[in-house]
KEKE-3310 file (N, C-alpha, C; in steps of 0.2 Angstrom, whole numbers, plus 5000, padded with zeros to 4 digits):
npx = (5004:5002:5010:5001:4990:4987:5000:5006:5007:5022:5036:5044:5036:5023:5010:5010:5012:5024:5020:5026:5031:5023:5015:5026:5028:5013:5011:5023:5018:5005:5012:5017:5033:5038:5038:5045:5042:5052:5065:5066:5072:5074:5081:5086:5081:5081:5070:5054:5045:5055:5062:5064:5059:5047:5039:5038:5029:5018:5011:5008:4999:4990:4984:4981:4970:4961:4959:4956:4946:4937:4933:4930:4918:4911:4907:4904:4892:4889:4883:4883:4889:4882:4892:4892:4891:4905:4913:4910:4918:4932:4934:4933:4944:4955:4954:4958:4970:4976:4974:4982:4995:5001:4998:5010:5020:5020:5022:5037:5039:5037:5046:5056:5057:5055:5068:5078:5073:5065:5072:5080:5072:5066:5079:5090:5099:5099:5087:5082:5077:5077:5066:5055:5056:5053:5039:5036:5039:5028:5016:5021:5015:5002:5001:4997:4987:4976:4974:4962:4952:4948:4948:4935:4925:4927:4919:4907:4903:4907:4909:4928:4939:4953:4960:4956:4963:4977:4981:4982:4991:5002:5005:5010:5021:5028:5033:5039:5051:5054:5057:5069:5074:5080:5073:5071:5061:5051:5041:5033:5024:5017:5011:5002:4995:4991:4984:4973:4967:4962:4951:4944:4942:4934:4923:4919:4916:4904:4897:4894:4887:4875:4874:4873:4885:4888:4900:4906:4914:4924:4932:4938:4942:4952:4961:4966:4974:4981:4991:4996:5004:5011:5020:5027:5034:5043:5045:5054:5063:5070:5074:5088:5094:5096:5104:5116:5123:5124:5130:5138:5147:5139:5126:5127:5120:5113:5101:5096:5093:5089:5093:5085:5072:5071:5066:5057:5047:5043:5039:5028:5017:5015:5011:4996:4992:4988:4978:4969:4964:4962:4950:4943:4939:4932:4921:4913:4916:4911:4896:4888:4877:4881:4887:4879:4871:4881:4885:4876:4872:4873:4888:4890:4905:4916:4914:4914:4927:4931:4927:4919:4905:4900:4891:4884:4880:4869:4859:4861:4855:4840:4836:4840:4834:4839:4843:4844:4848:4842:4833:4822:4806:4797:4788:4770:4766:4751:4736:4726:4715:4716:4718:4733:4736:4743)
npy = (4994:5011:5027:5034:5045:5054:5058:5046:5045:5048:5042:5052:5062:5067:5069:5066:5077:5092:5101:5112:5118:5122:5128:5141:5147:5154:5161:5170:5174:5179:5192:5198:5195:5201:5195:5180:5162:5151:5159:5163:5172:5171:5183:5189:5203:5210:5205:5209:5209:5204:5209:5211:5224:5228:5217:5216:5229:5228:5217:5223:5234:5225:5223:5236:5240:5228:5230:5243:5247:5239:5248:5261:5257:5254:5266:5275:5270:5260:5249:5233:5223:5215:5207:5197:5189:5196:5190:5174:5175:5177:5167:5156:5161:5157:5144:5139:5144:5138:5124:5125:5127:5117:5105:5110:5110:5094:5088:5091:5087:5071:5065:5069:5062:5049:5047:5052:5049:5053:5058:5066:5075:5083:5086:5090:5103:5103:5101:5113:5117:5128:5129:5125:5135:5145:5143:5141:5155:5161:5155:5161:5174:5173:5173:5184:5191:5182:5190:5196:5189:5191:5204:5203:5202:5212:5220:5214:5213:5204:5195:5193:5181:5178:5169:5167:5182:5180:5169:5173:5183:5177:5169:5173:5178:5167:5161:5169:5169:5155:5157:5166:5157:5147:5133:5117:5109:5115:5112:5102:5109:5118:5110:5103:5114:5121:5109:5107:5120:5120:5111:5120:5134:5130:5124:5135:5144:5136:5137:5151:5152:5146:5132:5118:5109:5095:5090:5098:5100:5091:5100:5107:5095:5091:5102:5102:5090:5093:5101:5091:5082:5090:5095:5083:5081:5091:5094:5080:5086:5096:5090:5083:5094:5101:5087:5089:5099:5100:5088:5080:5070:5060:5063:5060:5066:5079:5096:5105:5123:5139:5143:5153:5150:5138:5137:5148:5141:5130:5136:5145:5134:5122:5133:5134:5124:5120:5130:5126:5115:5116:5124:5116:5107:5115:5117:5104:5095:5099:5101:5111:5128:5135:5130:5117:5128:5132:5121:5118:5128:5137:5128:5125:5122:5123:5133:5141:5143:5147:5156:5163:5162:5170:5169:5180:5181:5184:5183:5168:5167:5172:5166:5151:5135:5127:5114:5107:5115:5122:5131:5143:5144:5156:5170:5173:5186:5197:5202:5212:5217:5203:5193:5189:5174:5172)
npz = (5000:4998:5003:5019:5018:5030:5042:5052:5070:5078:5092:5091:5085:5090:5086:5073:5064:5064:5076:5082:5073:5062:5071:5073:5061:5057:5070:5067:5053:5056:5068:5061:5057:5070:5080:5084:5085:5085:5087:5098:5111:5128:5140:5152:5163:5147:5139:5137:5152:5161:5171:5188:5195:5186:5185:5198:5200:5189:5194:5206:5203:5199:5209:5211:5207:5207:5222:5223:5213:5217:5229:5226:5217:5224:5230:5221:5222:5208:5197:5197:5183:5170:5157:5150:5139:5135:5146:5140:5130:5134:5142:5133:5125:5133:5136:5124:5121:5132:5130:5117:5119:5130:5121:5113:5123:5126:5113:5115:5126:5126:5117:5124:5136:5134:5125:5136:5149:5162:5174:5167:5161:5172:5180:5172:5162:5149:5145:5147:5133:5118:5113:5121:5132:5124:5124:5138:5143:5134:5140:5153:5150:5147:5160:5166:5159:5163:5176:5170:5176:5189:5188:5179:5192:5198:5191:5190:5204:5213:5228:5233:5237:5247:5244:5229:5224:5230:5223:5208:5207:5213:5205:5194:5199:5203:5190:5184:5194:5190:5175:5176:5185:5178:5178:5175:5179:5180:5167:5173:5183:5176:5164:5171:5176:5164:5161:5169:5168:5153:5156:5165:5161:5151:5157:5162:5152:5147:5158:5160:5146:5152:5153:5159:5171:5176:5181:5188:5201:5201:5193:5207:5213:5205:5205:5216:5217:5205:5213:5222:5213:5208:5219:5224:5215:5214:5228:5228:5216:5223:5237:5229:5225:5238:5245:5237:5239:5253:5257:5244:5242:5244:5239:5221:5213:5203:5201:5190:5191:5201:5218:5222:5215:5218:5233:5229:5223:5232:5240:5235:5228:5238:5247:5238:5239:5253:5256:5245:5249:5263:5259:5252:5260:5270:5263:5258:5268:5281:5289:5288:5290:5277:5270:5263:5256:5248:5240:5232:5224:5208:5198:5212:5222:5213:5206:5217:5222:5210:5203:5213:5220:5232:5248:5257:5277:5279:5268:5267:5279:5275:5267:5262:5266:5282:5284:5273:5262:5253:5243:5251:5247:5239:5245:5244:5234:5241:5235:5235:5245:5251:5265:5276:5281:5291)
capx = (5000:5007:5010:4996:4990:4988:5004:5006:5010:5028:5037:5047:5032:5016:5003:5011:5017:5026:5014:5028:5033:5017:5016:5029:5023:5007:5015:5027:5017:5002:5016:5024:5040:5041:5040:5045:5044:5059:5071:5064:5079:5073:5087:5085:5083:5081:5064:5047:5043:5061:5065:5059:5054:5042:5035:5032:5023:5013:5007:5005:4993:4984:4981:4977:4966:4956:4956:4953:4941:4930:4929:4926:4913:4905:4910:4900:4885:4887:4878:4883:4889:4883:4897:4891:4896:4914:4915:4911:4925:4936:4935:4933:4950:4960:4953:4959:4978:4976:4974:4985:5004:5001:4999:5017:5024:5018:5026:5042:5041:5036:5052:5063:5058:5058:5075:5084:5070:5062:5074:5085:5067:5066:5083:5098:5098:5097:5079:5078:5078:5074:5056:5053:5059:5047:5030:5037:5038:5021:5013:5018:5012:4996:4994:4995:4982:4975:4970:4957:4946:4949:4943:4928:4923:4924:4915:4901:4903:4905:4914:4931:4941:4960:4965:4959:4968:4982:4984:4983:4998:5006:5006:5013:5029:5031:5033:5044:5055:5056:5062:5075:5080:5080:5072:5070:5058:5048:5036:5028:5018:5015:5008:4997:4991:4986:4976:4964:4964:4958:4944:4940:4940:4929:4918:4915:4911:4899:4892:4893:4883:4869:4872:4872:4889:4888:4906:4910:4915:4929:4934:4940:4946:4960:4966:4970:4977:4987:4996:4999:5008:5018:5025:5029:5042:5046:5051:5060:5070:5073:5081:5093:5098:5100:5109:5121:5126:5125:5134:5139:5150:5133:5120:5130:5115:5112:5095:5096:5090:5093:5090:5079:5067:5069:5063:5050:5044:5043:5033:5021:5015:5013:5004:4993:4991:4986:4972:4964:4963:4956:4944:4940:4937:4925:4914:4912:4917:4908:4889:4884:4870:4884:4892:4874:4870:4888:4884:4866:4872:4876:4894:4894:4912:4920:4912:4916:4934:4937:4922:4919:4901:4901:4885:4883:4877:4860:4856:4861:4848:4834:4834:4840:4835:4845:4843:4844:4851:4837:4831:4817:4798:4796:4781:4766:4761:4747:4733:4723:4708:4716:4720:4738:4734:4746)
capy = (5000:5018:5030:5036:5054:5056:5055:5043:5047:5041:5046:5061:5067:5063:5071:5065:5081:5095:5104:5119:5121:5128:5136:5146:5149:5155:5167:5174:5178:5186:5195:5200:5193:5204:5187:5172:5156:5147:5163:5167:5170:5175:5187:5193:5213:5214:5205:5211:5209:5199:5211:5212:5228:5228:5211:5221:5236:5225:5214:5228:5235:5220:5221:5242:5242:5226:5233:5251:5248:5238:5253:5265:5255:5255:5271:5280:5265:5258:5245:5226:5224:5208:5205:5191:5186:5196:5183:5169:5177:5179:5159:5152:5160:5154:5137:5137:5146:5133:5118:5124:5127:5111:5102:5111:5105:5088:5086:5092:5080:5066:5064:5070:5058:5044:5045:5052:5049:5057:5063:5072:5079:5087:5091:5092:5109:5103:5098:5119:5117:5135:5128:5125:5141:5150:5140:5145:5164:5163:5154:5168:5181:5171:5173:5192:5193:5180:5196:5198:5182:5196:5212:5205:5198:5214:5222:5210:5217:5198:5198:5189:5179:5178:5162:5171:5188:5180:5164:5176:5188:5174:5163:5177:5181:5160:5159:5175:5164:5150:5160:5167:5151:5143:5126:5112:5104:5118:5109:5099:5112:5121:5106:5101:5118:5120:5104:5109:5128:5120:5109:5122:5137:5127:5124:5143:5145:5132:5138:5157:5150:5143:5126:5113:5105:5088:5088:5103:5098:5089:5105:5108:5089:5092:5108:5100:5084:5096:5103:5087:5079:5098:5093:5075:5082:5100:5091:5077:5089:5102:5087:5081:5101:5103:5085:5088:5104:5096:5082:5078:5063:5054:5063:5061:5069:5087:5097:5112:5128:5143:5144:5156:5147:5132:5141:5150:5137:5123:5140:5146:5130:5121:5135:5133:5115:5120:5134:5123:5107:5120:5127:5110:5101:5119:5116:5096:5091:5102:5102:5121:5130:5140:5123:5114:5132:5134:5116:5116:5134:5133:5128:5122:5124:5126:5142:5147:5142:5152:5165:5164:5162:5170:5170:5183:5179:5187:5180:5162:5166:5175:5162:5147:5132:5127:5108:5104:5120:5123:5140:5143:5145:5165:5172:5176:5194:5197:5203:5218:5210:5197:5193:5183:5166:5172)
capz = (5000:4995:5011:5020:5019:5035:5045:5059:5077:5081:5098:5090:5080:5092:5082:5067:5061:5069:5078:5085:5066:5060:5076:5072:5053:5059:5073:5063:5049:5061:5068:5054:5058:5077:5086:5078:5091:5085:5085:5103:5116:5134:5141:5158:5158:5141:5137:5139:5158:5161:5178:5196:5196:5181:5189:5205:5199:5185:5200:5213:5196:5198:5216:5215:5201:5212:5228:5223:5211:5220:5232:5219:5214:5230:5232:5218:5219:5203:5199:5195:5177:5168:5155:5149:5133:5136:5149:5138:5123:5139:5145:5126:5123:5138:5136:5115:5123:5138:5124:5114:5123:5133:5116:5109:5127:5124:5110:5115:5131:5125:5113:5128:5141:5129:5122:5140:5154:5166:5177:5165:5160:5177:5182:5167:5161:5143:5147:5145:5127:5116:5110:5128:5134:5120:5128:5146:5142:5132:5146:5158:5147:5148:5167:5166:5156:5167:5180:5170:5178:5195:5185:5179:5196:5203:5190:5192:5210:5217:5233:5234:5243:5248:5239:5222:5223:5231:5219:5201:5208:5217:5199:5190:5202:5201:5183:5183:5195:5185:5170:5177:5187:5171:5181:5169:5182:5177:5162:5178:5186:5169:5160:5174:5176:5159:5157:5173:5161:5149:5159:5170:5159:5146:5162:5164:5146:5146:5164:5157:5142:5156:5151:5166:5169:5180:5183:5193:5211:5200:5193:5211:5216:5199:5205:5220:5212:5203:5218:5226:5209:5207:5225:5224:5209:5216:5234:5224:5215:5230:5241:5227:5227:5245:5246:5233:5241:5258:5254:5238:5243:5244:5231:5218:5206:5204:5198:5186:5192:5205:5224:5221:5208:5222:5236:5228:5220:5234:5246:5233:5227:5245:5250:5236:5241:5260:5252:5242:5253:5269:5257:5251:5268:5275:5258:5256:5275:5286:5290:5291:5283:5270:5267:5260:5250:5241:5236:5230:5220:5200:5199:5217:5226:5209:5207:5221:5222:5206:5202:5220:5223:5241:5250:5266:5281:5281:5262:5271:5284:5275:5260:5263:5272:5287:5285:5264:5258:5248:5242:5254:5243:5237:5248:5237:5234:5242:5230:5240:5249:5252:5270:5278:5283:5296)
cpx = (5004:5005:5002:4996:4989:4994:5003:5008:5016:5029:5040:5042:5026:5010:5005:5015:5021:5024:5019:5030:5028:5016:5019:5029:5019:5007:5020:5023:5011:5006:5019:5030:5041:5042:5039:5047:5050:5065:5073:5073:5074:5080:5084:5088:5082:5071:5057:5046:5050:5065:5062:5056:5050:5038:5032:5029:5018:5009:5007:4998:4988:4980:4978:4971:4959:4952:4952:4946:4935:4929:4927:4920:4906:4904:4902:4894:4883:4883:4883:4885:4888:4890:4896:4894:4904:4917:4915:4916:4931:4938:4937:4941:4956:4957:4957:4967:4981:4980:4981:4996:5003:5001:5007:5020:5024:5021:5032:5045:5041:5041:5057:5064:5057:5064:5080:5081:5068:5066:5078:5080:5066:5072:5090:5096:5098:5092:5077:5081:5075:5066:5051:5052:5053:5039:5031:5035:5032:5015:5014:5017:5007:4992:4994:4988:4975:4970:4965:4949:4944:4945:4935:4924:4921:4920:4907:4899:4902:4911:4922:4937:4952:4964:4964:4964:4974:4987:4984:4991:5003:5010:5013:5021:5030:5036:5039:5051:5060:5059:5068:5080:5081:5079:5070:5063:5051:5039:5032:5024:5015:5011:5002:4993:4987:4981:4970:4963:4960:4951:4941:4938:4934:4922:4916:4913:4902:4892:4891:4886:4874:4868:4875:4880:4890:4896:4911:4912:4923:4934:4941:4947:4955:4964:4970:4975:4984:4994:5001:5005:5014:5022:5027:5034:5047:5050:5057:5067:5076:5077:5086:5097:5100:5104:5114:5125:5129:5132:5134:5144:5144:5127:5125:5126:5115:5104:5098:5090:5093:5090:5086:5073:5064:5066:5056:5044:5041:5035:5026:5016:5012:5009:4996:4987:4985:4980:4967:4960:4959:4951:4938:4935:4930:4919:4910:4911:4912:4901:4886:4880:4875:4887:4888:4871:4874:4884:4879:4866:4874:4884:4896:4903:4918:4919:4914:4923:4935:4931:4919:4912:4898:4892:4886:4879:4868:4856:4854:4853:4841:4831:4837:4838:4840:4849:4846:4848:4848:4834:4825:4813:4797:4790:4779:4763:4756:4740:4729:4715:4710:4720:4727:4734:4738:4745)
cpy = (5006:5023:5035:5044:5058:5052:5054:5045:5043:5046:5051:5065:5064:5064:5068:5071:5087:5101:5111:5122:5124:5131:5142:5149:5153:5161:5172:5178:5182:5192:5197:5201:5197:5201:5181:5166:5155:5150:5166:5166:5176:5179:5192:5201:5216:5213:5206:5208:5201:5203:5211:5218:5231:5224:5212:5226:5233:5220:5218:5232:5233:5223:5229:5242:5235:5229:5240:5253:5244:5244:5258:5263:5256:5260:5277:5275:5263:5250:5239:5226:5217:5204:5200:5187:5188:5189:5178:5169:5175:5170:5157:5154:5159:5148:5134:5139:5140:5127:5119:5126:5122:5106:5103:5108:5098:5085:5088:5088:5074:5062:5065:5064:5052:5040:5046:5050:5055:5060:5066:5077:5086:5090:5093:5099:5108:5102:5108:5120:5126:5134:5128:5132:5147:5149:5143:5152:5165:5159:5159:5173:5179:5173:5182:5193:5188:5184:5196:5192:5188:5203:5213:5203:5205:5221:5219:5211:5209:5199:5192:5186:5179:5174:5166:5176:5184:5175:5167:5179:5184:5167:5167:5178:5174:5160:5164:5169:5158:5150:5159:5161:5146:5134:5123:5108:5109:5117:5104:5101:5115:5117:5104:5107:5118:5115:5105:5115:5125:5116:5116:5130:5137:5125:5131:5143:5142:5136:5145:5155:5146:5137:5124:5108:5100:5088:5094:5103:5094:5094:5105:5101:5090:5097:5106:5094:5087:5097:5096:5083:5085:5096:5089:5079:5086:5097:5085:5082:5094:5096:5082:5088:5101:5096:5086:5093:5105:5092:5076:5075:5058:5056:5066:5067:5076:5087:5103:5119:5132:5143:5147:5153:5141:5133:5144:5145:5131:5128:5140:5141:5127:5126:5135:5127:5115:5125:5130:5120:5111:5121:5120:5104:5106:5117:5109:5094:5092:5103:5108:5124:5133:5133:5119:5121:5131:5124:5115:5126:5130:5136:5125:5125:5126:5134:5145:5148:5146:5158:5166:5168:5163:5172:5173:5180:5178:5182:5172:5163:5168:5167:5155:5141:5128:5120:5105:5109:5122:5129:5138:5145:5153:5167:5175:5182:5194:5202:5209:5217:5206:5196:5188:5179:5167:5177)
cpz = (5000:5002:5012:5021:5025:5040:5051:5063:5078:5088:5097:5086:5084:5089:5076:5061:5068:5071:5080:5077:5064:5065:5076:5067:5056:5065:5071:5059:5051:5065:5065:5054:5064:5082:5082:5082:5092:5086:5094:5108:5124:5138:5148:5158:5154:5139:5140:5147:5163:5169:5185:5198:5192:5183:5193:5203:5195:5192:5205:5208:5198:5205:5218:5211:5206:5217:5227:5219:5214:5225:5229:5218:5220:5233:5230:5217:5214:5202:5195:5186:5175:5164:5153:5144:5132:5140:5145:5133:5130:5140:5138:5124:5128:5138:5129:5118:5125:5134:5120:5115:5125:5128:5113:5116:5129:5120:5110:5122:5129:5122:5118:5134:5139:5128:5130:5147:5158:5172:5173:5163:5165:5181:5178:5164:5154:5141:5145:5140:5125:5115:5119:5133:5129:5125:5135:5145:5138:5138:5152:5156:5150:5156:5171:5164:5159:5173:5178:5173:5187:5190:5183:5185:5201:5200:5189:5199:5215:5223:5230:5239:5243:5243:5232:5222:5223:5226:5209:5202:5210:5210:5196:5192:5202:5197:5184:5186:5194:5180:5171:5181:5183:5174:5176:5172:5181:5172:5169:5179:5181:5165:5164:5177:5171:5158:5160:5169:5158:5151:5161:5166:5154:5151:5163:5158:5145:5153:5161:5150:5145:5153:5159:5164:5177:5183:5186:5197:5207:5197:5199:5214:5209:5202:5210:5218:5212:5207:5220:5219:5210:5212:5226:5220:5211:5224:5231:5220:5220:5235:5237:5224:5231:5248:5243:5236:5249:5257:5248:5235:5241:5239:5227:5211:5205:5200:5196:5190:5197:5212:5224:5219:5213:5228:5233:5226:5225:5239:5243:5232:5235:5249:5246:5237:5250:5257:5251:5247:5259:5266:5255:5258:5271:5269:5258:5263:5281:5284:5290:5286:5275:5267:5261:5255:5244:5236:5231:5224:5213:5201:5204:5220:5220:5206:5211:5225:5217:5202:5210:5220:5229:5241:5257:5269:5281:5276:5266:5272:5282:5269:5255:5266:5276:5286:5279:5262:5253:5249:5246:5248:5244:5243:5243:5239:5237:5238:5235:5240:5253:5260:5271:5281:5292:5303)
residu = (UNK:UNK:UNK:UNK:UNK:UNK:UNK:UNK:UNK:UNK:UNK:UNK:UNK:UNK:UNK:UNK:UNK:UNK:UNK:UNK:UNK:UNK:UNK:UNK:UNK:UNK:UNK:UNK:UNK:UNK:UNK:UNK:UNK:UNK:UNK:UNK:UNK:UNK:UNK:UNK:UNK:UNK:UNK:UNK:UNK:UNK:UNK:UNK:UNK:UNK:UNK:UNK:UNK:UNK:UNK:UNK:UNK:UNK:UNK:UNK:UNK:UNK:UNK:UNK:UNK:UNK:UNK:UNK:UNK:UNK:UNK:UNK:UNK:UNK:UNK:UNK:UNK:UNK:UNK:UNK:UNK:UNK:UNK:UNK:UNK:UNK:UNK:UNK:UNK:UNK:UNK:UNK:UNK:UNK:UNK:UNK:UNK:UNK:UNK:UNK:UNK:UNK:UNK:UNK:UNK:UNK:UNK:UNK:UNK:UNK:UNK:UNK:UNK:UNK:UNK:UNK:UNK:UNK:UNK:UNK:UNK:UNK:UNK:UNK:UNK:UNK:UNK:UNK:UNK:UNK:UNK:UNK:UNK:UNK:UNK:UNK:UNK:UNK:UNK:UNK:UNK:UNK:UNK:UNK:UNK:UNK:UNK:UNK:UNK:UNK:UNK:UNK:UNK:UNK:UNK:UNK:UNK:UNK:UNK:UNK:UNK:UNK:UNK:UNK:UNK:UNK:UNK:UNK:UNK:UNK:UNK:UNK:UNK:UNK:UNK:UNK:UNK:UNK:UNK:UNK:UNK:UNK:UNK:UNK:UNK:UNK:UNK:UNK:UNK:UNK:UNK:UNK:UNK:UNK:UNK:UNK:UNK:UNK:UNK:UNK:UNK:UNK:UNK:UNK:UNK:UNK:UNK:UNK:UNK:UNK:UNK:UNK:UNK:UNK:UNK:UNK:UNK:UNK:UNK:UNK:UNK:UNK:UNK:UNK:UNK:UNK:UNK:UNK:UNK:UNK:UNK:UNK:UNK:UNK:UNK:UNK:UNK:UNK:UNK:UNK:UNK:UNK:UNK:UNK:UNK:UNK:UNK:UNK:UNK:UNK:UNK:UNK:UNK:UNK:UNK:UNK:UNK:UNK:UNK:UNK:UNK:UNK:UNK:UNK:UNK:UNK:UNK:UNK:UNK:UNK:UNK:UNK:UNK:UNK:UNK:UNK:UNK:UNK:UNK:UNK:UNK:UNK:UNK:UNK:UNK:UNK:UNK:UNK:UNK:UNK:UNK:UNK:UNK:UNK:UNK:UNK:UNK:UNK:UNK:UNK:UNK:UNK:UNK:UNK:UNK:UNK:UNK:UNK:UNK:UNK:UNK:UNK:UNK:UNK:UNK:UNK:UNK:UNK:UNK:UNK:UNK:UNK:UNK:UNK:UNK:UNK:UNK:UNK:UNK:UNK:UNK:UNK:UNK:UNK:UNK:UNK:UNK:UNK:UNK:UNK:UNK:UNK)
# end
């Protein structure tokens, strides 16, 4: 038989062709040549947001433009913005981002840890390939523009909680981290972020669209997942760092990257991990009237872990039951004539 028109998946070509190659076609030529993947060199201090004090003023941004403009808002008593369908342009296109860097990181793993394994994948310094190096520094663009999951929340005028503000501005100076400690281990927490993105952004599309999605509560169970795998790799590499510098009679091995990168990265993540897991235990674990609400809301706990479905006290109390969590029955108008029963 004469060769098939559709090329076969091997292990150096998983899709079958070369998926970063047209990426870079296709970039270039909508950029009219001012960013071109394959050319990319990140260069601390020179590249677009490559220093500490552009990272902190762009994430201090994030956090005045929140705080300040929720009191603004409440300030001059504006009213609630719908945003509806921006919201849904908003998810559809960090769910199609999400998909598609984790797809180019895929096929640039699946061929490395193949041919030389999975530790040189996570700590040889030749594991931070240029292609790879491109998708990092395009996924931390991504989680700037990320803020905006934060801006529209607080012009929806919905309250929010510690874990979001703190886990948007706390991603961004990660990633920053990372860059510059050119960690090869790196691609682990980055590819199992992206694939919840793409779940869980295509979950808000769809819930933004008022369709009903059965598997929200799972939303939440991945995000945690996520942590817990980042950490099994990130403590694995961090004590063959701290034994080889220890004692490097006996760990003979070494891991790529910079005390800094290793540090940050074992803190931010780990507290991520304790965040979730508290919030996940007071929603699911505990019996309380706000506990049987959040649950019995659209979206459930996934909502309100990342659009942050908060319900005040009084609402609880005026219009929920105590028992089931079930909206309590409207009271009916009373038509004029017509006497209370009560």
């Amino acid at each position: 038989m004469g060769n098939s028109i559709i090329p076969l998946p091997t292990i150096d070509r998983p899709f079958g062709f070369y998926l970063f190659g047209v990426f870079d076609k296709v970039v270039t030529s909508v950029t009219g040549g001012r960013f071109i993947p394959s050319q990319f060199e990140f260069v601390e201090n020179e590249t677009f947001l490559s220093d500490l004090p552009h990272v902190a003023i762009a994430i201090a941004m994030y956090y005045i433009l929140v705080f300040g403009g929720r009191f603004l808002l409440k300030k001059v008593g504006a009213k609630p913005l719908s945003l509806r369908f921006q919201f849904q342009i908003h998810n559809m296109f960090l769910t199609t981002v999400s998909f598609l860097l984790v797809a180019l990181m895929y096929e640039q793993l699946i061929p490395m840890i193949a041919h030389h394994g999975l530790y040189f994948s996570i700590c040889d310094g030749q594991a931070w390939t240029k292609e790879m190096t491109t998708l990092y520094y395009l996924n931390y663009l991504v989680k700037f523009y990320e803020f905006l999951d934060t801006y529209y929340l607080v012009l929806k005028q919905k309250k929010l909680t510690f874990l979001h503000t703190y886990h948007h501005g706390a991603t961004a100076l990660l990633c920053y981290t990372q860059l510059i400690g050119t960690t090869s281990i790196s691609w682990v927490p980055i590819t199992l972020n992206l694939d919840v993105h793409v779940l869980m952004y295509w979950y808000y599309f769809l819930s933004a669209r008022g369709i009903h999605v059965w598997w929200k509560e799972w939303v939440t169970r991945f995000q945690i997942l996520q942590f817990i795998l980042d950490l099994i790799f990130i403590y694995y590499a961090t004590a063959i760092k701290v034994g080889h510098a220890i004692a490097p009679e006996y760990v003979c091995k070494r891991c790529a990257g910079s005390p800094l990168a290793t540090i940050s990265g074992c803190a931010i993540i780990s507290s991520y991990l304790v965040l979730f897991i508290a919030f996940y235990i007071d929603i699911y674990k505990k019996s309380t009237k706000k506990s049987k609400v959040v649950r019995r809301v659209r979206g459930g706990v996934a909502a309100k872990v990342n659009e942050y479905v908060l319900l005040d006290k009084q609402t609880v109390q005026d219009n929920y039951d105590s028992n089931t969590g079930s909206p309590l029955p409207t009271k009916r108008r009373l038509h004029r004539g017509e006497k209370s029963e009560l």
